[in-house]
N, C-alpha and C positions, 0 to 999 in steps of 0.2 A: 603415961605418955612419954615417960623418959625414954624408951627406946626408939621412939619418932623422933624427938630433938636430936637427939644420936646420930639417927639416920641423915637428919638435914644437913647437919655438920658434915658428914662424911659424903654426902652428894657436892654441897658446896667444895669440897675438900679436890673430888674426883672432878669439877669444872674448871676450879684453877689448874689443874695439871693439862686437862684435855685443852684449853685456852693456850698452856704454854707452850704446849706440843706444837698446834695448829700457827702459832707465831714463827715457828721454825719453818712450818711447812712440810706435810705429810708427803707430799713427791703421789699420793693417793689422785687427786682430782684439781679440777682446774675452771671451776664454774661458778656462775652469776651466785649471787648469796639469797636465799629463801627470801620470798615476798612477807613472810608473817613469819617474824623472830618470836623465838621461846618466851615466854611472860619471864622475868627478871625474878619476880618474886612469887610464884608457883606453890612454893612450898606453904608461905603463907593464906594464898586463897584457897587451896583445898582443906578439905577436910583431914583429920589427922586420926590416925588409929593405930595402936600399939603392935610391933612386929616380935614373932617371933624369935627365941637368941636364934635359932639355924639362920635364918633370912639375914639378921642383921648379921652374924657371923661371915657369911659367903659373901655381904655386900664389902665389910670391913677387907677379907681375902681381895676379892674385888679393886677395891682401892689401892693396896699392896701391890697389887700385880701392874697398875697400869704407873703408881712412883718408879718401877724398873722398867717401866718401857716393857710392858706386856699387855697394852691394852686388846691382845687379841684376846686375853684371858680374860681379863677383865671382862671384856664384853660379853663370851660364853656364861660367863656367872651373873651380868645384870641380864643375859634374855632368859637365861632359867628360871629368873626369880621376877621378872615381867611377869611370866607366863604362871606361875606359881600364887603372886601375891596379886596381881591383875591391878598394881598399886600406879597412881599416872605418875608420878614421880619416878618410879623406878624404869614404868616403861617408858619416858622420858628419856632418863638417863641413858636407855641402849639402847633407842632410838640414834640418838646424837654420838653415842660412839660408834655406833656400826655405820654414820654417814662420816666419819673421820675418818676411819678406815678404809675408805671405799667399799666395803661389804654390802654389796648391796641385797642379795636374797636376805641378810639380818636384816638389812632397814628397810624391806619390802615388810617382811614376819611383824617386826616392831613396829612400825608405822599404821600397820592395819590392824593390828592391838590395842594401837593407841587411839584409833579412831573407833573403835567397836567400843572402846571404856570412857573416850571423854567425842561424843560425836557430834557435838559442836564447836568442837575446837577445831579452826582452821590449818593447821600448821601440820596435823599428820596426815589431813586430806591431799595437800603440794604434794610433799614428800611419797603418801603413796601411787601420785597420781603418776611421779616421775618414772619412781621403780619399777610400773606395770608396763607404763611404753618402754625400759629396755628392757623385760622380756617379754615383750611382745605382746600384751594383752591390752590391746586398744579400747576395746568395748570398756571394760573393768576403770582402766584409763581417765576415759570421759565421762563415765560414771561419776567417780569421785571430783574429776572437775566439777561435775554440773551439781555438786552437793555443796563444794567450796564455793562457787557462785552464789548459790540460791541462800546459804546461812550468812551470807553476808562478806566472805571473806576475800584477796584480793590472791591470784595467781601470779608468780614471775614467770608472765611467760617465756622469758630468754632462758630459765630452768629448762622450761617444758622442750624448748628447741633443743638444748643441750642432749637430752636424755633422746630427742628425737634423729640426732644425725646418723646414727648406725643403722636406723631403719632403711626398709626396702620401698622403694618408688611407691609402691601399693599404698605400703601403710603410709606414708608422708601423704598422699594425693587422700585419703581419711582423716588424718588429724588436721589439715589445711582446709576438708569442708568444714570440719567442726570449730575450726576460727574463724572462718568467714562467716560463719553462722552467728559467734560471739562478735564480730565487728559490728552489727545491726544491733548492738544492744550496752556496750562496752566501749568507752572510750578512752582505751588504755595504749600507751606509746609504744610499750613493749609486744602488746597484742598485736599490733600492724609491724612489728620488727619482727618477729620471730614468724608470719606470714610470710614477707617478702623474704625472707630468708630461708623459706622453705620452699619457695616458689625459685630460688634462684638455683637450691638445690636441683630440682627439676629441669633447671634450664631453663626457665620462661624470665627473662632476664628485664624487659621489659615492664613487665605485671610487677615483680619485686621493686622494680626503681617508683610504682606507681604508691607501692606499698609503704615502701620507706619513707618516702613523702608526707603520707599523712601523718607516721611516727612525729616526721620531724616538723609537720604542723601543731600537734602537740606538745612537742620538746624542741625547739631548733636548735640546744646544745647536746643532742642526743647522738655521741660521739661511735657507739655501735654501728648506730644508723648510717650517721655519713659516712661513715670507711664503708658500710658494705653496699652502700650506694656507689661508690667509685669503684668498687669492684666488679658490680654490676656493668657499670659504663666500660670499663675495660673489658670484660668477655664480649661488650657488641661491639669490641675494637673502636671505641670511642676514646684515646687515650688522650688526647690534646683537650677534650672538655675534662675529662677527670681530671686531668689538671691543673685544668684552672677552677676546677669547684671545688678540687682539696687546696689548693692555693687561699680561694676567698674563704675556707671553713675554717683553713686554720688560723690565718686573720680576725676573723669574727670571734674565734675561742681560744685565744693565745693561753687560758690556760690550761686548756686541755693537753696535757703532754704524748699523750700515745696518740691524738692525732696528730699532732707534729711530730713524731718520731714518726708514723706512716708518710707522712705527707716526706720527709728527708729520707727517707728508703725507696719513696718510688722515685725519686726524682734519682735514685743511687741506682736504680734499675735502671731507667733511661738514661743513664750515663753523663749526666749532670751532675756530674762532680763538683762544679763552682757553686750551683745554686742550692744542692745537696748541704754545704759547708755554709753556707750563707742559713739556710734555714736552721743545721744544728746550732749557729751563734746565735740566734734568736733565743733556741728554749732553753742555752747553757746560759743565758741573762736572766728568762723569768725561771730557772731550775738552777740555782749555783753551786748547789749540793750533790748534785744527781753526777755520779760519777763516771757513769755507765753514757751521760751524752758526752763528757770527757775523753771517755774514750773515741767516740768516734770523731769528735773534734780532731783527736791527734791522728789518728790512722786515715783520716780525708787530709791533713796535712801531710802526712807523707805519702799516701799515692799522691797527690797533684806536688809531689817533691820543693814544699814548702817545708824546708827542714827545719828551721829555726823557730816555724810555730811548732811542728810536730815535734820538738825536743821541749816547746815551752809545756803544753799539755802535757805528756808523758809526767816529765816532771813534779804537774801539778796533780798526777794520778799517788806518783809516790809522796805526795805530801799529803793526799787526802788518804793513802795508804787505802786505795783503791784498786785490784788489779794489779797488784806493784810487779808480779812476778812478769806480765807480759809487759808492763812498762821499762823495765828493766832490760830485757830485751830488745826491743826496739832501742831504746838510749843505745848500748852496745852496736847496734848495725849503724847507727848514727855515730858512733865515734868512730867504729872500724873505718866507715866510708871516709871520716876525715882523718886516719890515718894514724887516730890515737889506741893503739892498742892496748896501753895501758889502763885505760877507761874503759875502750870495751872490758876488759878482762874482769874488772870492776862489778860492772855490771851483770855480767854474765854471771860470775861470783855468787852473787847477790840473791839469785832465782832459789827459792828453797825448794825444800824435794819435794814434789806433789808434780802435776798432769804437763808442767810447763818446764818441768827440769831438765827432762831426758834430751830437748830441742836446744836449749842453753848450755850443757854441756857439749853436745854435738858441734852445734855454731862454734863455740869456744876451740875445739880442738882442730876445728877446721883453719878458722883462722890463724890459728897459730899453725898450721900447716901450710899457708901462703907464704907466711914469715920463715918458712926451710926451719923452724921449730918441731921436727918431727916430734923427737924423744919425749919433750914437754905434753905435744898433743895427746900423744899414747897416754901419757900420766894420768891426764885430764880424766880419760875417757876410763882409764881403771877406777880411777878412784871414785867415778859417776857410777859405775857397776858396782861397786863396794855396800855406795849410799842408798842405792836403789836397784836389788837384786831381778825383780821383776822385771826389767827391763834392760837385763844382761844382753839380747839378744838385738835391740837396738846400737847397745853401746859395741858391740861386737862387728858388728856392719860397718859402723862409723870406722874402727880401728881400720880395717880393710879396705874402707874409701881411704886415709890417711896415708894407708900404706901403696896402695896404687897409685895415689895421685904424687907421690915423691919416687914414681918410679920402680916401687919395689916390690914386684908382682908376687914372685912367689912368696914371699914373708905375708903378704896379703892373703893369698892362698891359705899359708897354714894356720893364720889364724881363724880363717873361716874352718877348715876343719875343726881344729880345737874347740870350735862354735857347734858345730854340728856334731862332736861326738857325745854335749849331752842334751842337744836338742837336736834329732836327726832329720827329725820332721818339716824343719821349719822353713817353709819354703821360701821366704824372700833369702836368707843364706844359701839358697841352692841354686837360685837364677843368682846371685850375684857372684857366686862361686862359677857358676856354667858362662858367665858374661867375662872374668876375669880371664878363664880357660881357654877361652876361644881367640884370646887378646897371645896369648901363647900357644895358637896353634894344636893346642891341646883337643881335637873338635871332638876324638872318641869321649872324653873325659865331660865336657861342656853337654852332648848328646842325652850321655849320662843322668847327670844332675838336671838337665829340663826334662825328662823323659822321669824322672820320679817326683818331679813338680806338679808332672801331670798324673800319674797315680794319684798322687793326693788332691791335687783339683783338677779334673780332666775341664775344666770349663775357664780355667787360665788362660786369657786372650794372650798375655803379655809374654807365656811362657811358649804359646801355640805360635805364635808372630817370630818368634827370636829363633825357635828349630826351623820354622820354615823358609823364612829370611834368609838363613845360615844356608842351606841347603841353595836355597835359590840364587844366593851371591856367588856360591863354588860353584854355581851352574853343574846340580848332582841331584839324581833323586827329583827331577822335576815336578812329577806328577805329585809325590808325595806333598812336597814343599804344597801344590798348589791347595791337598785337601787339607793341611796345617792352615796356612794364610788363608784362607777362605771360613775355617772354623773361627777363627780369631776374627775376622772382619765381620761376620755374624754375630757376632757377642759382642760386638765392639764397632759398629761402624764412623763413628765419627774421632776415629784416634788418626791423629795425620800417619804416625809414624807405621801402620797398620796399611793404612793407603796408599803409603808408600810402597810398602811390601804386597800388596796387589799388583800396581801399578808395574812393581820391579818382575815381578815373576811373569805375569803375563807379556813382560820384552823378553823375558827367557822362553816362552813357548813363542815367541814370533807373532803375535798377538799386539804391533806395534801401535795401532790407533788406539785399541782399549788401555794400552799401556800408556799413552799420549792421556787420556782422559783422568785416569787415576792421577797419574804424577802432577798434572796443574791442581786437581782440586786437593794433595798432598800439600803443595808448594804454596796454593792460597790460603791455606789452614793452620800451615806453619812454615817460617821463612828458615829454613832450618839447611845447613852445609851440603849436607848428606843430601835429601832431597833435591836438591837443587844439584849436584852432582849427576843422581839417577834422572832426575827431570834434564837436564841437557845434553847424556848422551843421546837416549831417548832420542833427542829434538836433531841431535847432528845425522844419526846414520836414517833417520826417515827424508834426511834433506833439507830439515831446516837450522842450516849450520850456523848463519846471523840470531836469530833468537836464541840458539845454544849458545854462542857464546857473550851474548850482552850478559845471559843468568847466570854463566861460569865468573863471566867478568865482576859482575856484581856481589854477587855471592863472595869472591873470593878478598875481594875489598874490605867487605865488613868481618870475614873471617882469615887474615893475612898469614896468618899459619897454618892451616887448613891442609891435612895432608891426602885427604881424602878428593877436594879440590883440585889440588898442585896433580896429583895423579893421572887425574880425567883427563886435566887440561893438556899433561905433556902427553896419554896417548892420542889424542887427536888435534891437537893445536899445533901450528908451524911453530910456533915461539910460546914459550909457555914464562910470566912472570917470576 
């Protein structure tokens, strides 16, 4: 028997690793956890029989493979020796790593090994009943359900929903008679959840809210339930009872925290902002640790431009050493805005190199480019490309904004070259290069670089919009301009500045009412200079000169240097501000 004792060890051995993996999280799946967990102590109810050295050899291999993080190996070598030794233990063990994995044809193979060797055991009838609904083998399916039923054993049906969402109407409107069939027999809460939940799928939104109900007569803290009951009530556009029934649920289960984090995201979708913030201080009380409601604490204090809580939260991000790199950030726009840039500077500093750095050096050299701290800014941003080569072509842009926005077009220019000769491809350096160009008159040159922007994406609204634009502002190339801004408004119709460029081209074909229509819903979309420019010539040479110029007037108010404005205004105004 020594080399069975061996074996347990070395299983045991291979659960703490797969345990410790699964604490990380596999980034594999993202589902309810099995109705019937593995027996704990397995090894010792079964019977025991001595293994061959090959088998225990491959298994020992086995375990070896999955301490380096090769439990794909691993798992190749326990479903060989599944199938080899027909041992429940082993096909056990590749059972459960091949659902680690997400492998699922392994956990389909091994699951259904494991039910042909131990066929009273409930736990590989779940697992294989999941694996057959995604691929598709419904019959086979509910077979095995109706065998885990009948021996006694308990289904998660929120499992079975999971493995059922990829399915086609057909087969859902099958598995949904077959749980109606078990509600007449079964008084399970997840059974009537995972119903109305496929019913909602359906669309019968109604029938599901009827379904969830009885879930949540069984469970009334059945937090699944209530969110997908209010999600139900919102698709029959009942949003004012949703909520107020996610209102009173989360009330009733203050400590359920994902229904309050729903319940403060819808209220963040309906644009309750105040009540939104009032509910996250609710769960950061019964949650004092949870740093992730922290965060939104402080980012609903700074939209609703409470700065001094949204600096206090921030704060307490970096003392919980929570997110510190985007709290660090924020701190900096907060100092910037009061005018400490020694603080921003601080802070910005402070962002280490990973997803949020490339934006904190950016911000950083910008800033200091307000400050007519040119040379510094440039620094900034070499020395972010240094630290984070990857993202050369970021920091490269940034140089180029830097250098444009203090005036100095062509050095901006050549640094985008310099940019593009060892990424030539790289199209946001080509429009921004093509946007500089045109700022210099340069139009052959600007033509150019959007014209191989579109080579490489011919389906670039933004690069389709800016040649057409161009073309259509020189009043040149009409027709062309028009099949440009029209390709771009079809890949893209709710872009104001795109609307704009419809609106503006079709006053260049004479086309003034349709260009009247475009330019207001332009102008309602976005209160933007320009717009409002091309919106009240528009308005003057159709005849309507008082509405042209309240919107020049206005516009030019809130834009006081506007040269774009001052323009309009002097070709057609008797007096121009």
């Amino acid at each position: 028997m020594i080399y069975k004792r061996i074996l347990v060890v070395v299983l045991a051995t291979v659960i703490l690793m797969l345990n410790g993996c699964s604490s990380l999280g596999s980034g594999k799946t993202d589902q309810p956890e099995a109705a019937v967990k593995p027996p704990e102590a397995t090894a010792e109810d079964r019977p025991t029989r001595p293994f061959e050295h090959d088998t225990l050899f491959e298994l020992l291999l086995a375990e070896f493979a999955g301490k380096r993080n090769r439990a794909d190996v691993a798992l190749g070598k326990y479903l060989k020796q599944a199938h080899e030794t027909r041992d429940p233990q082993v096909v056990e063990r590749a059972t459960f790593i091949a659902r680690y994995l997400g492998a699922h044809q392994a956990t389909l193979d091994a699951s259904m090994l494991w039910s042909e060797i131990e066929p009273h055991n409930p736990v590989p009838r779940e697992l294989a009943a999941i694996e057959l609904i995604r691929f598709g083998k419904l019959e086979e399916a509910m077979a095995q359900v109706d065998l885990l039923m009948a021996s006694g054993g308990t289904m998660n049906f929120e499992y079975l929903l999971q493995a059922s969402r990829t399915s086609n109407q057909d087969t859902r409107q099958t598995i949904l008679a077959k749980l109606t069939e078990y509600t007449e027999t079964i008084e399970d809460d997840k059974l009537w959840y995972a119903k109305g939940a496929l019913e909602a799928m359906n669309g019968q939104h109604k029938q599901a809210i009827h379904d969830y109900d009885e879930a949540l007569d069984i469970t009334p803290s059945y937090g699944n339930a209530i969110l997908a009951r209010a999600q139900s009530m919102i698709a029959l556009n009942q949003h004012d009872k949703a909520m107020e029934y996610l209102a009173k649920q989360t009330s009733l289960w203050p400590e359920n925290k994902r229904l309050g984090v729903a319940y403060a995201r819808y209220l963040m979708q309906q644009n309750q902002l105040a009540a939104a913030q009032q509910q996250f201080y609710r769960l950061s009380r019964n949650f004092p640790l949870d740093g992730d409601l922290v965060l939104s604490l402080a980012l609903l204090s700074w939209e609703n431009k409470q700065i001094d809580e949204a600096r206090l939260y921030f704060n307490k991000l970096l003392d919980m050493k929570h997110r510190a790199d985007e709290a660090n950030i924020y701190l900096a726009r907060i100092a910037a805005s009061e005018k400490d840039f020694d603080l921003a500077s601080v802070h910005f500093q402070q962002v280490r190199v990973g997803p949020q750095y490339p934006l904190a050096q950016i911000q950083m050299a910008l800033m200091l480019e307000d400050q007519n701290k040119v040379d510094q800014a440039l620094a900034v941003l070499d020395q972010a490309a240094d630290a984070m080569p990857a993202e050369k072509a970021k920091f490269t842009m940034a140089k180029s904004e830097v250098l444009s926005a203090s005036g100095q077009m062509a050095k901006a220019i050549t640094v985008l070259d310099q940019g593009l000769e060892q990424l030539p491809d790289d199209t946001n350096m080509l429009y921004t290069r093509a946007m500089l160009k045109e700022q210099l008159d340069d139009f052959a040159g600007m033509e150019a670089d959007l014209r191989r922007v579109l080579e490489l994406q011919p389906n670039n609204s933004a690069a389709l919009n800016a040649l057409g634009y161009t073309f259509a502002n020189r009043n040149q190339r009409l027709n062309e301009a028009w099949e440009l801004i029209e390709r771009a408004y079809n890949l893209n119709p709710s872009d104001p500045a795109i609307i704009d460029s419809m609106g503006w081209i079709k006053y260049r074909l004479g086309e003034t009412q349709v260009a009247l229509d475009f330019l207001r819903k332009a102008y309602e979309a976005f209160d933007d200079q320009e717009i409002a420019a091309h919106l009240g010539e528009v308005l003057w040479v159709s005849g309507q000169r008082e509405e042209a110029a309240i919107i020049w007037r206005n516009a030019l108010e809130k834009n006081p240097e506007s040269d774009v404005l001052k323009e309009v205004m002097g070709r057609f105004l008797p007096t121009t501000p």
